[in-house]
Each structure stands twice: as C-alpha cells, then as structure tokens.
N, C-alpha and C positions, 0 to 999 in steps of 0.2 A: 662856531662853538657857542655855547650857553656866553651869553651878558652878564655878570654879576660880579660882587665881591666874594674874590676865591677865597676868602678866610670865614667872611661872616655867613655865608649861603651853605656853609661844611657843617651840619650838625654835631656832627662824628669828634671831629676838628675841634667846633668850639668844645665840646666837653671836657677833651682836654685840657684844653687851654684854662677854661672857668673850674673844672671841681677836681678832675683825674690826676694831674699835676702837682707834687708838693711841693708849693712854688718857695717854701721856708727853708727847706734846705739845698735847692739851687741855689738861691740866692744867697745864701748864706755861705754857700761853696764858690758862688762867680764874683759878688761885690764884696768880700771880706771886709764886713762892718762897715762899709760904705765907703772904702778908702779915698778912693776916687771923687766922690762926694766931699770928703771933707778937706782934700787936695783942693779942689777947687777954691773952697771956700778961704785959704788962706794964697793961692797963688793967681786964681783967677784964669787959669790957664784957658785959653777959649774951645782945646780939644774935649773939656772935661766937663764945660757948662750943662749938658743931658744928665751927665752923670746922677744917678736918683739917689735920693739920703737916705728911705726908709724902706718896708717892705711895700707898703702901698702904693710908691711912686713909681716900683721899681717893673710890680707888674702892669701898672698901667703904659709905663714908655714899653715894656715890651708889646702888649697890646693894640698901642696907635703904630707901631711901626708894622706888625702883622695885617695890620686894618690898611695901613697905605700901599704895603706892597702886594696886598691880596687885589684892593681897587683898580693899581695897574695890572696885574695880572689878569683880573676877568673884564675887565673893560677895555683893555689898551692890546693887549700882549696877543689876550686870542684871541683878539676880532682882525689880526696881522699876521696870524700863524699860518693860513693855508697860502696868504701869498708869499711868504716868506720861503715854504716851501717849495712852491713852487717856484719860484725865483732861482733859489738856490746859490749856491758858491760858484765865481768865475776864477780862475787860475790863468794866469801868465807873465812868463819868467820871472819865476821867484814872488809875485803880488798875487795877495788874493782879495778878492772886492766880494764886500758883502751886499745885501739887499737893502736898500737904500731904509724901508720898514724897519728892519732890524737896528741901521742905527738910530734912527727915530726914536724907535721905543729905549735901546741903552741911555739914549737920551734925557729922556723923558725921568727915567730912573733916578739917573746919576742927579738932575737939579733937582729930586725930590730929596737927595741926600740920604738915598736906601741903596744906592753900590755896597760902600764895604763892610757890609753885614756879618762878613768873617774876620771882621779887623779890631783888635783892640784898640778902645776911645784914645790911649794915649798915643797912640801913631795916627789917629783920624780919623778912625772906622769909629761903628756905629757901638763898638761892646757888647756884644749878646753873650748868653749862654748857649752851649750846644743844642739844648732842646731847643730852642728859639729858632738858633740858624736851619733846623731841622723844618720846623714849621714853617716858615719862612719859603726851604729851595723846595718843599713840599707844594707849599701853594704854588710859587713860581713855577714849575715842573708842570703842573695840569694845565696851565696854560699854553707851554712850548717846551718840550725835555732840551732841544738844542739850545736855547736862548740862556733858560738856566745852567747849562754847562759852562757859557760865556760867564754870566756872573760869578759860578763858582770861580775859573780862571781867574776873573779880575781879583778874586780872595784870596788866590792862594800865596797866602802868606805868612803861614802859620810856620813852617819849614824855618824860615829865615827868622821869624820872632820867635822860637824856639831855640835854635842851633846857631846862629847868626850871629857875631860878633856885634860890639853897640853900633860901633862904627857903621856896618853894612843895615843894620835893622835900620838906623836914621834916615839912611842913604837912600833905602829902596821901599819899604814899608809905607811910609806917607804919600810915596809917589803913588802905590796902590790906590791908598785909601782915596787919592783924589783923581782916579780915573786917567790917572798918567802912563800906567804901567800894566799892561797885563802878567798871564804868568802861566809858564807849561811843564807837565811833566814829562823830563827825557827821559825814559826806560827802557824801551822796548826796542831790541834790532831786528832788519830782517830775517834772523837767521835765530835770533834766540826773543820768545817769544815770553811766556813765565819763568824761561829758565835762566832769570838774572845771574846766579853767581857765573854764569859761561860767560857773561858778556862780553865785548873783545874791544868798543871803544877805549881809546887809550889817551890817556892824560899825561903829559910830562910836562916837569919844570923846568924852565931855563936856567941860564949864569944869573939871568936879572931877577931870578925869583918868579918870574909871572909863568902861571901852568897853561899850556896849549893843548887844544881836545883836538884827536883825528879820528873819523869816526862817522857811523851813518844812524842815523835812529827812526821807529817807522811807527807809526799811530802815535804820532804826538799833536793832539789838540792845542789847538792856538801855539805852534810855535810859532806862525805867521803875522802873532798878536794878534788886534781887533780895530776895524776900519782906521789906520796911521796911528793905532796908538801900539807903541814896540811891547815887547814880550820879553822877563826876563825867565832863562829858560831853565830848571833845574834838572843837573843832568847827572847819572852814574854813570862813570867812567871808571878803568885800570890803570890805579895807579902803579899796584905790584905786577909780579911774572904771569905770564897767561893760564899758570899752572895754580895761582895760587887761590882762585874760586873768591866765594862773598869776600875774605876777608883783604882782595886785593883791590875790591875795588872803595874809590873816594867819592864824595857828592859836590857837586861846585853850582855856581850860579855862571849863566851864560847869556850874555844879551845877543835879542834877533838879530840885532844887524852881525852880526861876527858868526853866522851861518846862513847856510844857502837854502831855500823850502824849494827843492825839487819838485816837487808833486804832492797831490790830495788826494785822498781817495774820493772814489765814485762810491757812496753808499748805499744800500737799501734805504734809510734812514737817516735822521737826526741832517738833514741835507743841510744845514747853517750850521752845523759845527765842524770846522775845518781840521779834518784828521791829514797830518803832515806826513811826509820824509823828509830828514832834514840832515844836511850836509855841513859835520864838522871840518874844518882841513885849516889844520893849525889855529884855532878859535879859542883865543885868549878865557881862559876862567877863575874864578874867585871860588875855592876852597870853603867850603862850609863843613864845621865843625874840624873835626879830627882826619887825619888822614887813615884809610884802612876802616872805617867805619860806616862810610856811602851805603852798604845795604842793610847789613844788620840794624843800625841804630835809628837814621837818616829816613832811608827810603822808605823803611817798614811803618814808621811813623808817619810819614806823607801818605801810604797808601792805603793804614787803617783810616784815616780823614777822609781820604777821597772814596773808600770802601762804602761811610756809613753817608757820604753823598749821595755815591748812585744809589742808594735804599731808598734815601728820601726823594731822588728823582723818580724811582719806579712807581715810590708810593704817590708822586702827585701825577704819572701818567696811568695808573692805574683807576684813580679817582676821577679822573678825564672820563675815562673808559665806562667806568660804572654812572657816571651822573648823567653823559652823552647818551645811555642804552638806557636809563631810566626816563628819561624825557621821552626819545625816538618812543618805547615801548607805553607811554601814555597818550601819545598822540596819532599813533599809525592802528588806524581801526580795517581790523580782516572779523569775519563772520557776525558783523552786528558788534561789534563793540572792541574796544582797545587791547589791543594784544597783552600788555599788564595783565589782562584779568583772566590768560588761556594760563591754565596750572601749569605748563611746561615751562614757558615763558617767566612766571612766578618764582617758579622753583628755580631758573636760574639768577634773578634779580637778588631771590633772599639769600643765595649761595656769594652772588659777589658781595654785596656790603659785608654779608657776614664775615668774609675773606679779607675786605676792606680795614673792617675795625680791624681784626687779628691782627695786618701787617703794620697799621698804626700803634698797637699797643708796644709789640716787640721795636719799633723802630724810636720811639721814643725811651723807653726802655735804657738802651743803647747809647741813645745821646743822654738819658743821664747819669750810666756811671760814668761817661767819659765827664762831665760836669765835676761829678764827684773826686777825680781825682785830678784831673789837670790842670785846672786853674791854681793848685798849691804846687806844682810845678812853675809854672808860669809868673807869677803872685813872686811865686819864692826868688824866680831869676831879679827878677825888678828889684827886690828888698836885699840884695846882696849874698842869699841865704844858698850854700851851697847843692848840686844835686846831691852830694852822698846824703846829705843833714835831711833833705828834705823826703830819704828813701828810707829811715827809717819811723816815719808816719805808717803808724799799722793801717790807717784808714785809706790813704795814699795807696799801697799794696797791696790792698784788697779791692778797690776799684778800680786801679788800674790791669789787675788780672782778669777780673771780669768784663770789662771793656774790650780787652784785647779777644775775649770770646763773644762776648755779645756781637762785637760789628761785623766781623766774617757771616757769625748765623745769619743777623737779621737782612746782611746783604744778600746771602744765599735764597734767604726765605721771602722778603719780599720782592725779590727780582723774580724767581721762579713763577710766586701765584700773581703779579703785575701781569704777565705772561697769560697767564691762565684766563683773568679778568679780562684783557685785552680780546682774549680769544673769546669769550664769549658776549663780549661787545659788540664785537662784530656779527658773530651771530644772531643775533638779538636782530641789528638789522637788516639782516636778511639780504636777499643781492643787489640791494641800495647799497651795502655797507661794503661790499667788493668793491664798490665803487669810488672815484676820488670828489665825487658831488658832497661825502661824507665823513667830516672830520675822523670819525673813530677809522677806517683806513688808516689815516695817518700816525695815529695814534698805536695803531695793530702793528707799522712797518717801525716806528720811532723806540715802544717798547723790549725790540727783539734783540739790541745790544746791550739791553743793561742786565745780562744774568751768565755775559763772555767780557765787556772789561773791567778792569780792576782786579781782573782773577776771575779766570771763569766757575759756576758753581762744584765743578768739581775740585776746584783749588781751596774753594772755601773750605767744601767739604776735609781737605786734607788739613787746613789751619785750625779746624774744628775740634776734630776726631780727640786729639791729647788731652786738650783744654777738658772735655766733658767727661769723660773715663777719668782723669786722673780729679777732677772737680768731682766726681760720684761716689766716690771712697767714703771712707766713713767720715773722716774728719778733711776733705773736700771742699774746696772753696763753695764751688755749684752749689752742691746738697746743703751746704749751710743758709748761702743765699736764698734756696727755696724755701728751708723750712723757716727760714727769719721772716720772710715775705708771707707764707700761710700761717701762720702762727696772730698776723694783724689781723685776720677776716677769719669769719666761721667758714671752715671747710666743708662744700656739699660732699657725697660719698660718689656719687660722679669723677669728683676730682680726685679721692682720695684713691679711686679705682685707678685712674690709668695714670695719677702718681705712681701705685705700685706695678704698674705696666712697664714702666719706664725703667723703676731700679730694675726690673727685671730684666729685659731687654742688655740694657748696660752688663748686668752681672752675666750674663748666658755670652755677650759679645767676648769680655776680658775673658774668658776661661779658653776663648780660641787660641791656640800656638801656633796655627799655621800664619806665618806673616801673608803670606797673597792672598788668603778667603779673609783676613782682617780687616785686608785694605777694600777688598768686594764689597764686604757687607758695612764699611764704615757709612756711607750716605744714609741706611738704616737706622743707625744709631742717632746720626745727625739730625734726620728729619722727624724721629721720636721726641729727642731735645725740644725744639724749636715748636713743636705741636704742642708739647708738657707747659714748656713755657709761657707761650697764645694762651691758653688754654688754665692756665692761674690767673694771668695776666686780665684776662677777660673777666673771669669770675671777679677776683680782688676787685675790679672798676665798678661794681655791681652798687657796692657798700659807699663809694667815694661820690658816686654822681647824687645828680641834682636827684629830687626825690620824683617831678614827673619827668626823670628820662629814663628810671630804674626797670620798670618794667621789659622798656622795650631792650636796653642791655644786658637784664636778665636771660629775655631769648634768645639775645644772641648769643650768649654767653652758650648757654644748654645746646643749642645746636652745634654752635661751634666743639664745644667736647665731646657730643655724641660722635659727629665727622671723625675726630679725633682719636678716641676709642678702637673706633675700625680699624685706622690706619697703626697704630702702638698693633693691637693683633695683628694682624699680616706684615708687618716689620719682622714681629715676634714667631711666627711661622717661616719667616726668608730665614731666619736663621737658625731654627731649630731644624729646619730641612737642609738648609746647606751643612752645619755639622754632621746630621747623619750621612750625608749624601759622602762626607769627606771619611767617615767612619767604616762606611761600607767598601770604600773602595779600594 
C-alpha cells in the first residue's frame, strides 16, 4: 500500500479539517468553556493535563493527534496489512492468537498514547469530539478496516460512561483507556439475527442478587478480547417472559473469562478481526442501567455509535480504494501512455473521488449533530444534572433527532458507494487486481461487510424511512434543518431543482395507502434523501474552503448533482409507475 501520512496526503480530508468544519461550535458543544481545562488548572489532575483552554489550542491538539495517528496508519499499519492478512486468526479451544504484526502495531499505538480515542480525558482516554473520532477511525480504516475494528473495540466504552453506575465507570473505563480491557458487542444469536426483541438468551438473578446469563451469541467481535488482554462483553439478554419481546429484555456487562468462544468464523474478509460464538452457561453479569430497558434505550444507543463507525470505516476503505487505483492508473502504461489518461479510465477516477467527497460530507455531517447534542448529555451526568432537566434543551432535541437519522443514512450511504468504489478499484487494475499481488483485492473482499453489520442496508433503510417523511412535513425537523443550512450559502438553481425533486418524491410517496408498496418503494425515498443531502452538503463546502481549493469542489460539487438529478428522476418514475401499476390492477 501507498507510504504516507494518512491524514496529511488526504486533500479531501485536510479540507475538512482546516476550513469545511466549524470548529466554534464543536468545540463549544465538546469542551463547555473549557471545563476540563480549568479543572485542571485548580486540581492538577494528570488525566486532564492535554486538556486545551482556548479555541486555538483545541484545534491544534485535535490536529497533532490526527497527524500521529495518520503517520502510524500510513507508514506502520499498511505496510503490515497484507501480512497480517495473510497470517490471519488461529483458534484453539477457546484461544485465539493473532498475528504477531498486529500486536506490534496495537503496540506501537497504544505508547504513542492514540488507543483511547473514544474515551473521555477524565477516565484516561484521549477526549475528542465525534468528528474527530470520525476522522481519526477514518484514517485508521484505509490502512486496515480489521485492525480499526480492534481499536474501535478497545473504545467501546461509551455504553458504560453513558448508562453505567459511577461505581462500574471507575471500575472498567480507565482500564479501557489503558489498554487493559477490550470490549464486545453481544447481540446477535444464531437464530435471531436483526430480529433482537425474539432474542431468547436468558438472564436471571439469584437469592445473592448476582444475575447469571445462559445463552449462545454469534458474530460477536473480540469477545475473545485482544492478544491476553480480556474483554468485557456487553450483552442483551431476557430478563422478562419469552413472550414479552424488546421490553423484556436487559443489558449487563459480562467479562471473557465467565464465557466460552466456541468458534470463529472463517471469512471472506476483514481476517484479523475475530468474529465469535460464545457460550453463555450460568455466566455471572452486571446489569447496566434499568432493567427492561437492554434494547430500547441501551442497545439502540450502542448500535447508532457503532453504526456511524462502520461509515467511517467504509469511508477510509473506500479512500484505500480510490488512492490505490489512482496511483495503479498513473503508473501502468497500455497504448503509449498511462491509462489515467484513456477517457474511460478518467471518467471512472472523476466518478470515485467524486463519490469520495459525497461520502465524507454526509459522514461528517452525522458525527456532528451527534457533537451537537451528546456531550450536554454527558457534561450534564458528570455536573449532577438530571436526564429529564437536560431533555428539555430544545437544542438538545433537535440534534439529537437528527443524529438518530443522520447515522443510519450516512451508514447506508456510505457503506453502499464504499462498495461501488471498491468495485471499480479493482477494475481499474485490471487482472493484476484479481490478484492477491494487489492490495485493492484485499481492500475489494475487506469492504463487502460493511453495508450487512450493524444492520444491513435494508435495516437502515427501515430506521430511515419515518424519520425523513415525518422530518419533510411542513414544520419537520429535516425540512427545517435544510432550509436553515441553504439559507447560509447562495443556492445554485441546480440545487434548487432537485431540492424540489425531492419534496416531490416524499409528497407522491406519503399519498401511498398501500402499507407493502410503502415498504417497496421506501429505499427510493431513502436514497433521494441522502443524494439531496451530498448534494447541499457539497455545494454549501464550495463557500467555506480555502479560496484555491474552490474551484476544483465547485466541480465536484456540479457533477456530483447533475449524477443526482438523474437518480431523484427515476426514483420519481419507480414511483409514479408503481402507483399506477397498483391502480390498474
């Protein structure tokens, strides 16, 4: 794979970073007046020393941490990823042993002191913003999607600093942050698959209070932990009658050793991240939050985190994809001269970047209304301030509703065109790239899971569908947030055009009464959305960048909504034809 720093070598990338981002009200949303900072300054606390005091300090530590975990990423990570693949996981009885590479480089991470990137400074971790973290598994992801998966695990911790009594956060949290503890999610059984409220592992508590899980769970990453370091496991289980669906089941924490890893899967892909079966039977757990709450409140919350993960994972195997085929196609010469310069070959280059930017506008996007409203969630637990108090912040309610739409799309949207990019990465090199002589191969088999877990995209598609219909009404959350957004930048009539595509589209869908052609033509709706959106998103960035980078995301910008345009029409055709179709019949 390309040598470089995966953050500073990203054009696209840095733009964001330096003019696209409004890094005033992040920051204003993540350090609340620099608490942390000024904690420090009176307790001395040594978790809290980085802590930045002003807005200048604050983007610059986010900055050098992007700059050191980009440098390990392109210099350390991928120049270890095809052996690492090719190494791959060994499994037996219950151990599984990774590639010797792999722990090297975790290594290598952890004394750089860029592990817990998902952890709040006052438990140990590093304190970012979600856009940050975003950028961050972004970069880390083009280097190796499986390796970032590891990292993410060692993060997740949010669950438990969220919902987790003080007790249990002191307890488990710092161990995270110092690379003592991994951490997995139990959801899935062989037998129920999306369809969490069936699940049938069972939890009960004893005479002595302590609740035991019996039970089998399957594609659970790192319950096995990572090279002797244990895993603690968070698990849904039934606490109520079998009959009594989500609201019987509870969330608890479960450490590795008090379950059994039967087996790994063999995958196409991502072959260093160890997908488990793991065997509950009678395995002691610690209750998180409420009982009867495990999926609604708990899980749903753990899985929009890990949703707007795999986005940022697709998006940095995506950018693998596209920088691997941009190189390949400037250095492999057929008829006199480099294939770069055969129009076919062109026209797929300007189509991935194009595709490229898009999925980075919307994935950022995402990570910052979750900014915008979770840290005065968060913020508010520490300062003793209750959640009701803190639920009525109108501002609070309004990004947190949009978040809960944003990270399903942008997960649907950029896993699917990852996919796409990937696929003509490969192409690009031609039957070298069938090849395993040829990173993007690995890159082609690594990208094909991220658009089936966390909810495959037709799951999204279903998490979508309400949010954007009942958000397009007149006085709609969406439609607001749009017109607030175009309302900063001069609107080209391009955009004003399949803006009114769009309301169209939505208003012709709602007028349907059949519930099964609803459910048909929802993806339609969905992927209108998410095009509308790219496609503001792109233009608005036109105005914010630097002055000589304008131009050239001027065209991307115009391209990108001409693509766009097409697809709102033939959306708008699926459904004007499937109505008749239901009329005639």
């Amino acid at each position: 794979m390309i040598s470089n720093n995966y953050f500073s070598d990203n054009e696209d990338l840095k733009d964001h970073f330096d003019s696209l981002t409004n890094w005033n009200e992040v920051i204003e949303a993540y350090e609340e007046n620099f608490s942390d900072f000024a904690e420090y300054q009176k307790s001395n606390k040594e978790e809290l020393a980085f802590a930045p005091g002003n807005y200048e300090d604050a983007i610059e530590y986010y900055r050098q941490t992007l700059e050191g975990a980009g440098d390990i990423a392109g210099k350390d990570i991928s120049q270890v990823a095809k052996a690492m693949d090719e190494v791959g996981l060994k499994y037996k009885d219950g151990t599984v042993t990774f590639p010797k590479e792999m722990v090297e480089v975790v290594e290598k991470i952890k004394s750089a002191g860029l592990l817990p990137y998902g952890i709040h400074r006052h438990y140990g971790g590093l304190g970012l913003p979600s856009i940050v973290q975003s950028m961050l598994s972004e970069t880390v992801s083009r280097a190796d999607g499986g390796l970032a998966i590891t990292l993410g695990c060692m993060n997740l911790a949010e669950t438990v600093e969220r919902f987790g009594t003080d007790e249990m956060i002191h307890e488990f949290v710092p161990k995270m942050a110092a690379g003592e503890l991994c951490g997995a999610m139990a959801l899935t059984e062989p037998n129920y698959g999306s369809d969490l409220p069936n699940l049938q592992t069972k939890a009960v508590k004893g005479e002595d209070g302590v609740w035991k899980i019996t039970g089998t769970k399957r594609f659970i990453t790192h319950a096995c932990g990572f090279a002797g370091i244990p895993s603690i496991i968070l698990t849904l289980a039934r606490t109520g009658s079998t009959t009594s669906g989500a609201r019987g089941l509870s969330f608890f924490l479960v450490h590795s050793k008090d379950v059994f890893v039967a087996s790994i899967e063999k995958k196409m892909g991502l072959h260093c991240s160890p997908t488990c079966e793991v065997v509950f039977e009678n395995s002691p757990g610690i209750l998180i939050g409420e009982e009867g709450k495990g999926l609604v409140k708990y899980s749903m919350a753990m899985m929009n985190q890990a949703r707007l993960n795999i986005a940022a994972q697709a998006m940095g195997i995506a950018t693998a994809g596209f920088m691997e085929a941009k190189k390949y196609a400037s250095e492999r010469v057929q008829f006199g001269k480099p294939i770069e310069q055969i129009s076919a070959v062109k026209k797929m280059l300007d189509r991935m970047e194009r595709e490229v930017s898009g999925m980075r506008c919307i994935l950022y996007e995402a990570s910052r209304a979750v900014d915008l409203y979770r840290w005065k969630e968060e913020r508010g637990k520490m300062n003793g301030i209750s959640e009701k108090e803190i639920r009525k912040d109108e501002s609070f309610k309004k990004w947190e509703k949009l978040a809960g739409l944003f990270t399903p799309l942008s997960k649907y949207y950029i896993t699917e065109l990852a996919n796409a990019v990937a696929y003509d990465a490969l192409q690009i090199h031609g039957g070298s790239g069938y090849t395993e002589d040829y990173d993007v191969a690995r890159i082609y088999r690594d990208v094909r899971i991220t658009n089936i877990y966390e909810g495959t995209t037709q799951l999204q598609t279903v998490a979508c569908i309400g949010g954007i219909v009942s958000g397009m009404s007149e006085t709609g959350i969406l439609r607001a947030y749009f017109q607030e957004e175009m309302s900063q930048f001069a609107v080209s009539s391009d955009l004003k055009e399949i803006w009114t595509k769009f309301e169209t589209v939505v208003r012709e869908f709602t007028e349907i009464q059949a519930t099964t052609l609803r459910e048909e033509l929802s993806f339609e709706v969905v992927e209108s959305a998410a095009r509308f959106m790219v496609s503001m998103l792109l233009e608005r960035n036109i105005g914010r960048a630097k002055v000589d980078r304008r131009e050239k995301r001027k065209l991307i910008s115009e391209s990108y909504i001409l693509d766009s345009s097409a697809i709102l029409d033939s959306n708008l055709t699926k459904i004007r034809g499937k109505k008749k179709i239901l009329i005639h019949a």
